[in-house]
Every structure is written in structure tokens, then in C-alpha cells.
SEPA-830659 format. One record per residue (C-alpha): residue in one letter; z, y, x. Coordinates in steps of 0.25 Angstrom, whole numbers, padded with zeros to 4 digits, always signed. Each point is the difference from the previous one (the first is absolute). Layout:
! SEPA-830659
aZYX...
//
This chain:
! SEPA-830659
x-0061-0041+0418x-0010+0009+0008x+0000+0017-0005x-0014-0003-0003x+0004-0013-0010x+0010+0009-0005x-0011+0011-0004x-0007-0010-0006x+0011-0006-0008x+0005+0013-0005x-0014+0006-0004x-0002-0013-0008x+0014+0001-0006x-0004+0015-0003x-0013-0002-0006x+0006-0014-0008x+0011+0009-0005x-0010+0012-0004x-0006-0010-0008x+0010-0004-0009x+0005+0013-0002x-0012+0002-0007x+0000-0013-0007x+0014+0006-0004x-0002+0014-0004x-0014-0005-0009x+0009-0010-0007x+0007+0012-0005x-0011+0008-0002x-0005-0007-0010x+0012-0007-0006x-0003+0004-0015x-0017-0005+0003x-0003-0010-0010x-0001-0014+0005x+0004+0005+0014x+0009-0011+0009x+0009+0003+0012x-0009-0002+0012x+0007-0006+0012x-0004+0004+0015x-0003-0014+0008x+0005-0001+0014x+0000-0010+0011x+0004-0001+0014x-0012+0000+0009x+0002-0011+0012x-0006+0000+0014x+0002-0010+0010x+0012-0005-0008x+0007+0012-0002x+0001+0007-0012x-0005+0016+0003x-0005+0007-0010x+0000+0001-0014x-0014-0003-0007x-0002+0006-0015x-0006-0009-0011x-0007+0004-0012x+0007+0007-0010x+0006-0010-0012x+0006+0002-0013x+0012-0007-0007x-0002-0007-0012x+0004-0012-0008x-0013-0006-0005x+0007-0010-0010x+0007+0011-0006x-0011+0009+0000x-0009-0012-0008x+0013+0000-0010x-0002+0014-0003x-0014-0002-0004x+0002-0010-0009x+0011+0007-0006x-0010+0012-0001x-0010-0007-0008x+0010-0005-0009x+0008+0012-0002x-0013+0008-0002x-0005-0010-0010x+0012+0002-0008x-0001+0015-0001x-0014-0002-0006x+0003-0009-0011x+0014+0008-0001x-0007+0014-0001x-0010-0006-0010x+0009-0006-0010x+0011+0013+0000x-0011+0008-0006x-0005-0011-0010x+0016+0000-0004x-0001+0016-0003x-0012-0004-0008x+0005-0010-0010x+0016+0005+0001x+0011-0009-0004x+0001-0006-0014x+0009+0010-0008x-0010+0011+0006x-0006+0006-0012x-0011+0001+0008x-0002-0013+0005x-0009-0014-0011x+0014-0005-0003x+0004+0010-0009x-0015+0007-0005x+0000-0017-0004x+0015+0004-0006x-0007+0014-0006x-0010-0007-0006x+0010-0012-0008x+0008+0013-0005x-0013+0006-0006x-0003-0014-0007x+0015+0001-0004x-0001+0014-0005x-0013-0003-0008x+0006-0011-0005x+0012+0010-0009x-0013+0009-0003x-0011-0008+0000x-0008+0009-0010x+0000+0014+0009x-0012+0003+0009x+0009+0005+0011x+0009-0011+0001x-0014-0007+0002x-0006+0009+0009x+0013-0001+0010x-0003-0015+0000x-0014+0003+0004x+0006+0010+0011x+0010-0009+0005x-0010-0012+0002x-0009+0010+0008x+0011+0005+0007x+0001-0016+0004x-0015-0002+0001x+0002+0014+0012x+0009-0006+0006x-0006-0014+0004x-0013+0010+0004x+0008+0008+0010x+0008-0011+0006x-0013-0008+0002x-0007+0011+0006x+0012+0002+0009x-0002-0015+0003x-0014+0001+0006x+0002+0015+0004x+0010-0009+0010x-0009-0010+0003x-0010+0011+0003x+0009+0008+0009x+0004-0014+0007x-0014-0003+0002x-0004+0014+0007x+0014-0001+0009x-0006-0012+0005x-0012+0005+0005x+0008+0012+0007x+0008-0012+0007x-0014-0008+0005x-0003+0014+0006x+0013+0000+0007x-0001-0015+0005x-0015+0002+0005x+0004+0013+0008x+0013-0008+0006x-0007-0012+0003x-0011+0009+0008x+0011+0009+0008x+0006-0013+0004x-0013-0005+0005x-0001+0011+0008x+0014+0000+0005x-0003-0016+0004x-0011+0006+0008x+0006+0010+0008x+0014-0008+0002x-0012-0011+0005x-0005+0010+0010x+0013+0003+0007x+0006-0012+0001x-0012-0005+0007x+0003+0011+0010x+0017-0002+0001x+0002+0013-0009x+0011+0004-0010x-0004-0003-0014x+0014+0003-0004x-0004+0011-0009x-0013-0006-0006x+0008-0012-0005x+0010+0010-0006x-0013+0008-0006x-0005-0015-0006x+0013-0004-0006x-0001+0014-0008x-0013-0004-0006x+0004-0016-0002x+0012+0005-0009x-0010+0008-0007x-0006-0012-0001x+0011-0008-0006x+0005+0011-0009x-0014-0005-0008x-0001-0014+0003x+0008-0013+0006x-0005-0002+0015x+0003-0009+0011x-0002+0005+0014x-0002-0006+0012x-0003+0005+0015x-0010-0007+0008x+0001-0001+0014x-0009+0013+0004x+0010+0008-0010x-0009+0002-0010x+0006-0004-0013x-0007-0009-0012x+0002+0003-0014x+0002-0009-0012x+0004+0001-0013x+0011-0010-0005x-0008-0011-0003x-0007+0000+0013x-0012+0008-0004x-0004+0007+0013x-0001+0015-0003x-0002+0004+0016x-0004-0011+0013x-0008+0007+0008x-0006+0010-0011x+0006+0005-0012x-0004-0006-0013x-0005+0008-0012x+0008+0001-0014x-0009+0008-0013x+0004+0001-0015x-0007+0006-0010x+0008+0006-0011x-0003-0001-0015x-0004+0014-0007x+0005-0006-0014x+0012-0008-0002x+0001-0008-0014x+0009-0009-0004x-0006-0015+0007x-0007+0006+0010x-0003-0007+0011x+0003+0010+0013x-0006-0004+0012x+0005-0007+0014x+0002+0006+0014x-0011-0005+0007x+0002-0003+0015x-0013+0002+0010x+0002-0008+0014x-0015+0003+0003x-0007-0014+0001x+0004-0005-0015x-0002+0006-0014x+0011+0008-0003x+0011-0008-0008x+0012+0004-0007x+0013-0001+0005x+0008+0005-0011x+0008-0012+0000x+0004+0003+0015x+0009+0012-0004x+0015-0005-0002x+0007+0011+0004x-0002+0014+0001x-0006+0013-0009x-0014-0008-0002x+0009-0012-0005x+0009+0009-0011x-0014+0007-0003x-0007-0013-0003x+0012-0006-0008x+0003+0013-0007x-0017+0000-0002x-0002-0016-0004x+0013-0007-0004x+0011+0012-0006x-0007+0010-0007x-0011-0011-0006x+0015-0007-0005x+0004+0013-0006x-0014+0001-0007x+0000-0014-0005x+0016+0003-0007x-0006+0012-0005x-0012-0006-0007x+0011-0013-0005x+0006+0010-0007x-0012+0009-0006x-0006-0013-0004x+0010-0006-0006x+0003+0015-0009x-0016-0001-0003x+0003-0015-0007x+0014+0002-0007x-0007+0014-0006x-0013-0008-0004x+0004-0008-0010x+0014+0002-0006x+0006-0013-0011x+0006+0006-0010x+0008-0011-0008x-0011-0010-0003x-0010+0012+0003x-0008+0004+0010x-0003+0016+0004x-0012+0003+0008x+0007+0013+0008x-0009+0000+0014x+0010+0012+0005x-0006-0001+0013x-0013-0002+0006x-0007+0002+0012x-0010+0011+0005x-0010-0008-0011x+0010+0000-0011x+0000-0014+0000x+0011-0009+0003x-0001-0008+0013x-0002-0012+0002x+0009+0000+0014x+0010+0007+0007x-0007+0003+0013x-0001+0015+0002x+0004+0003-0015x+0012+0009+0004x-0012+0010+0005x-0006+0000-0011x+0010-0001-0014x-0002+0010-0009x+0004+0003-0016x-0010-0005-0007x-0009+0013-0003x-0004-0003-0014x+0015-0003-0006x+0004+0006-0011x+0012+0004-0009x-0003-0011-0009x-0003-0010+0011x+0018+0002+0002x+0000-0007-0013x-0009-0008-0001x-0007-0003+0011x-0013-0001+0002x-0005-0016-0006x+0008-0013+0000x+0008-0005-0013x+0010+0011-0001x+0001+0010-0013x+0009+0011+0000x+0007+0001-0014x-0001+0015+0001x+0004+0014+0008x+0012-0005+0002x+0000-0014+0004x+0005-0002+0013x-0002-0013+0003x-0011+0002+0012x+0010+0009+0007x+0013-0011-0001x-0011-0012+0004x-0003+0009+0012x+0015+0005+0002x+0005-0017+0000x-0013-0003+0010x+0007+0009+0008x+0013-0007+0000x-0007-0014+0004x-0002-0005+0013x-0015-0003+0004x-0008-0007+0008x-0006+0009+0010x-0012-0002+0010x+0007-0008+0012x+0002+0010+0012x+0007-0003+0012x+0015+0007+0000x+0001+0001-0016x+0005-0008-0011x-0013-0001-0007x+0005-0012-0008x+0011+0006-0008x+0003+0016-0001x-0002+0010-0011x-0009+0011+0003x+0010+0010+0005x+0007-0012+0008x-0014-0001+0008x+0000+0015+0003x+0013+0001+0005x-0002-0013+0007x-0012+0006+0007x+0006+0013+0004x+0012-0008+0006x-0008-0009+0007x-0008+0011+0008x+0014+0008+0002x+0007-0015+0007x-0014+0000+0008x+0003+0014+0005x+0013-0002+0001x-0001-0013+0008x-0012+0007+0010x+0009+0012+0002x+0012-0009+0004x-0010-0008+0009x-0006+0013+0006x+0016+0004+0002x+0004-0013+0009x-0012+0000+0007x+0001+0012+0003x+0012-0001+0005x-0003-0012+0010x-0012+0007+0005x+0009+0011+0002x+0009-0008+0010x-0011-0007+0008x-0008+0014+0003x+0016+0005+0004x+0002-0013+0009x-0014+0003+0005x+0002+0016+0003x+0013-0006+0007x-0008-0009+0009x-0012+0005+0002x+0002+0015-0002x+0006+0012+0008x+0013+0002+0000x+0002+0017+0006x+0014-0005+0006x-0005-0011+0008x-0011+0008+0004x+0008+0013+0005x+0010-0010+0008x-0012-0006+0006x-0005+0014+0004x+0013+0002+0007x+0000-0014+0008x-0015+0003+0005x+0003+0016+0003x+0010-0006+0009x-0011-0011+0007x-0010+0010+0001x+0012+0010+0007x+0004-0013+0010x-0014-0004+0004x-0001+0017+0004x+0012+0001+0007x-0004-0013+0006x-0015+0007+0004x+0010+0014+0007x+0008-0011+0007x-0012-0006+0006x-0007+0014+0003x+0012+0006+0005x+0002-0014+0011x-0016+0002+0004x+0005+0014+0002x+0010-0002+0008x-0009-0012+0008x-0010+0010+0004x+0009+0011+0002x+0006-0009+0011x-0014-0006+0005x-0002+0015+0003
//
């Protein structure tokens, strides 16, 4: 080898070496940045005239497993669907408590059979009457608060979801432009390292609100779809709107989120959403709390019939304890939790006798409408079917406490979900920090190994300037 292809293959060697130390030294720079991979220096032996010279340095590249990376995502959208629906129904559960909770329907259904009963020993005194009264209003409370809490979730759920389309319309926009620049410099040979680290940060945004699927066209630019195939970003990204609803009631119909692709009328693709907040929001908004609402009403309704008309032996007591908003007696279930209420024109004589029907006390003292009410109480009715409960056989208090149960289980079984998925996710984003992020020791040793190539290509460039020294010290 000539000096001169020594020069030449040295200051190559120095100038490759320069370069992946700083490679190096930024991959521990910015360790700790969000979404950040480990970025690997490219070399390659540059040949002439068969013989390998110099070295040639590529574009920079970066490290990652794109198959464990698309796990991650999916895990994501899981993971953060869970948390949703997981949050949602904690906070209902501190609403409605558990079933011995004095404060839960159970027991204000419990309150209200002990008022009965103690009217029953003393059916002539105003007070025991007027606890009675108290106790069915303390019921009649209840059912209102829970049912407003009901719709107050649905309410919140369906602002949440207009706060998530935000978030996917401003992902899907910064990955558009992302796709544009990585375009430009790869049509030139440039690194796009860092701008595909910069769209992998906005894509999990992405899936943390929605299920997507991701593929890479050959100019790097990356198409968007939901999981059912829906593109959300080809060439442009799409536009997602929702419109929330200022009064949430009891069988409202919330709207859809609309998706705007710029050539059709906007359509809805609320059936898209499988995985993710949007998905947990629209369940919560649409299937769970509307569930909740229709065991509420199931129970008001039936409370309303049994308290309408009481048999007492071969006798019948108009009573009408509850009514709705109209003081009337519906004639459904939908909604009525929202609006049961003591009938506003009861009065202590109504205890005895009620209000029409058949029925004649014998006096002051006759109990016989408190133990009719006492032994309704005691027997099993047929409620309004509802998915989850026994609607063909409980007792009043039975369904309550059925009711809180089965919104405790449905927490219980999100929050274990929310806990195992979790914990997969958990692995899949430590086996991808393993593959695909920076690990400081490695980097440090490799700092070391290319000090030391840096220092042999300069000692090589003194050797060869202190031969051309020495040449043209003789040639003098």
C-alpha cells in the first residue's frame, strides 16, 4: 500500500469512527427521551479496483423489532381500554356501596320493611306513620341519586370521547407530516432515523385511543387503519368529529363519531373502535351504564307496582306509595328510577287504609295493611327482565342486593383484567426497551472500542507523516 492510500484509508477510518461516536454519545444523551431507539452507525468497505481501501459511511439506522413493537400497540389499546371502563365503575361502586352499607338501596329497601314492621306494633301513632313516609323517601332518594349518577357517567363518558377524537385528529395530522418529511429524505439517501422515532411516538398516542394497524409503503411513509381496515391515513389523513350531548337522560340516544375522508359524507365509525379509551368510553356510554339504568328502573318499577295496590286477604288496598314526577303510577320501567318519588298527596290515613280498592280498616288500630305489606315483602316477585339479574324470582331486597353485587363482580372482574393485562403489556414494552432501546453499558464499551479506532487511524496518519518526512528529508 502507497503512503498516499494509507492517508486516504486512515482519514476515512478517522472520519467513519468520528461518526459513530457521535451515534454513540447521542444514544446516551438521550437515553431517557420518550420513544427514542438506539441508533446504529453504518459502515462499509469502500472497493477500487478490487481492493478494499477505504471505509464509506451509510446513513445512520436504528434498532428496532417492528413485530414486537406492533404487540405493544395492541396491547396498548387494550390495556387502556381497560383503565377506562375500570376507572368508571370504581367510582360507581363508591356510589352505590356494598349491601350491609346503611347507605347503599339494599338496606334503605331493608329501612323501609322495618318502618312497615314497626307500624305494624303501632299502627295508630302518627310518628310511626311518618317514619314510614320518611323511610319510602329516603328509598325514593336514593334510586334519584344513583340514576343521576348513571347519566352523570354517561355524560362524562361522552365528553372524554370528544377529548380522545381531538387527540386522534392531532396524531393523525403529525403523522402525516412526519410521512412527508421521512418521504423527502429518503428520496435524497438521508437518515430518517429520528423522524421514524418521532412517528412511533404519535402512532402510540394513536393506539392508546384507538385499535390500529400500520403498514409501511415503500417510500416509508406509513398508511393508517383502524382494525377493521377503515383507512384513517393513505396519502392524507382522515377527519374524525363528534358532537357531544348538552342533556343526558335516561334513553338518550348519544351520537356516533363521524369520520370525514374528504370525497363522501361523513359516516360513522363508531363500530370501528374495539380497543382503546374511545372503545371503554362508548361501552361505558352505550352498553354499561344504560345496563345499570335499566337494573335501576327494574327495581323502582317493580317498588311503584307492589306499593300500588296491596291484597289484603280477600281485599284489595289502593296504597300508590310511589309515583313518578306526575304523581302517577307509570306504566313502564324506562327511566323511572329518575323520576320515583313519595306520592306528594299521602296522608296518615292513607297508611291504613289506602287510598280506594276494597280494603276497610277496622279501626286506629288495625294492622292489617302494614302485615300485608310486611309479607309482600317476604315474597318473591317477578321483576322487569334485565340482563345480569334474577328478575323472575327474588324479593325486593333480594334484587337490591343482587344489583349491588353485580356491579361489584363487573368491577371486580375489569380491575383483574386491567391487572393481567397490564402485566403483559408490561413485559412486551420491557422486551422491546431490551431490543430496541439504549442500554448505557453497552454504549460506554462501544465508546471505548471506537476511542481506540479513532486513536489507530491517528497514529496511522503520524506514521505516514513522519515516513513523507523523512522521504523528503532524504530527497534534500
Amino acid at each position: 500500500m502507497s503512503l498516499f492510500n494509507a492517508i486516504s484509508s486512515a482519514r476515512s477510518g478517522l472520519i467513519a469512527t468520528q461518526s459513530s461516536i457521535d451515534v454513540a454519545s447521542r444514544n446516551i444523551a438521550s437515553a431517557s427521551v420518550e420513544g427514542y431507539t438506539r441508533k446504529v452507525q453504518e459502515t462499509s468497505s469502500r472497493v477500487v479496483d478490487g481492493r478494499g481501501g477505504t471505509v464509506r459511511v451509510e446513513e445512520v439506522t436504528r434498532s428496532v423489532n417492528a413485530q414486537l413493537l406492533r404487540d405493544v400497540r395492541e396491547q396498548t389499546a387494550v390495556v387502556e381500554e381497560l383503565t377506562v371502563i375500570e376507572d368508571f365503575l370504581s367510582r360507581f361502586e363508591l356510589q352505590f356501596g356494598r349491601p350491609e352499607d346503611s347507605s347503599s338501596i339494599s338496606s334503605k329497601i331493608t329501612d323501609l320493611k322495618q318502618a312497615f314492621q314497626a307500624l305494624a306494633t303501632n299502627p295508630d301513632q302518627s310518628t310511626a306513620q311518618n317514619d314510614v313516609i320518611r323511610a319510602a323517601e329516603e328509598v325514593a332518594r336514593s334510586l334519584n341519586d344513583l340514576s343521576s349518577h348513571v347519566q352523570s357517567l354517561r355524560a362524562e363518558a361522552d365528553q372524554r370521547i370528544s377529548d380522545s377524537v381531538t387527540v386522534i385528529n392531532e396524531a393523525l395530522q403529525n403523522i402525516e407530516t412526519l410521512n412527508t418529511e421521512i418521504g423527502a429524505r429518503k428520496t435524497v439517501g438521508q437518515s430518517t432515523a429520528d423522524l421514524e422515532d418521532q412517528r412511533d411516538v404519535w402512532v402510540k398516542r394513536l393506539s392508546e385511543q384507538m385499535d390500529v394497524r400500520t403498514f409501511e409503503r415503500s417510500d416509508g411513509r406509513l398508511s393508517v387503519m383502524t382494525g377493521d381496515s377503515q383507512f384513517l391515513l393513505d396519502q392524507e389523513a382522515v377527519t374524525l368529529s363528534f358532537t357531544t350531548t348538552t342533556n343526558v337522560a335516561p334513553g338518550s340516544v348519544l351520537n356516533d363519531v363521524l369520520l370525514d375522508n374528504g370525497y363522501m359524507a361523513p359516516f360513522s365509525i363508531s363500530g370501528s373502535f374495539s380497543d382503546g379509551r374511545v372503545s371503554g368510553l362508548l361501552q361505558l356510554r352505550d352498553t354499561i351504564m344504560p345496563l345499570a339504568q335499566e337494573q335501576l328502573d327494574s327495581l323502582a318499577f317493580e317498588l311503584a307496582q307492589q306499593f300500588d295496590a296491596i291484597t289484603v286477604g280477600a281485599t284489595t288496598a289502593d296504597l300508590e306509595l310511589f309515583t313518578d314526577a306526575a304523581d302517577l303510577v307509570p306504566g313502564a320501567s324506562a327511566g323511572f328510577a329518575a323520576t320515583i318519588q313519595v306520592r306528594s298527596t299521602l296522608a296518615g290515613a292513607d297508611l291504613r287504609d289506602g287510598i280506594g280498592g276494597t280494603f276497610a280498616s277496622t279501626g286506629a288500630s288495625d294492622s292489617s295493611l302494614p302485615l300485608a305489606i310486611i309479607n309482600m315483602f317476604d315474597t318473591k316477585q317477578a321483576f322487569v327482565a334485565v340482563t345480569g339479574l334474577n328478575s323472575t324470582s327474588s324479593t325486593l331486597e333480594e334484587f337490591a342486593a343482587e344489583f349491588i353485587s353485580y356491579q361489584a363482580n363487573q368491577a371486580a372482574d375489569y380491575e383483574s383484567q386491567l391487572d393481567f393485562q397490564g402485566q403483559i403489556r408490561g413485559l412486551l414494552e420491557e422486551r422491546l426497551r431490551d431490543e430496541s432501546g439504549v442500554n448505557l453499558d453497552e454504549e460506554l464499551a462501544s465508546l471505548i472500542q471506537l476511542e481506540a479506532a479513532f486513536a489507530a487511524s491517528a497514529r496511522v496518519l503520524s506514521s505516514v507523516q513522519q515516513a513523507l518526512d523523512e522521504l523528503l528529508g532524504a530527497v534534500r
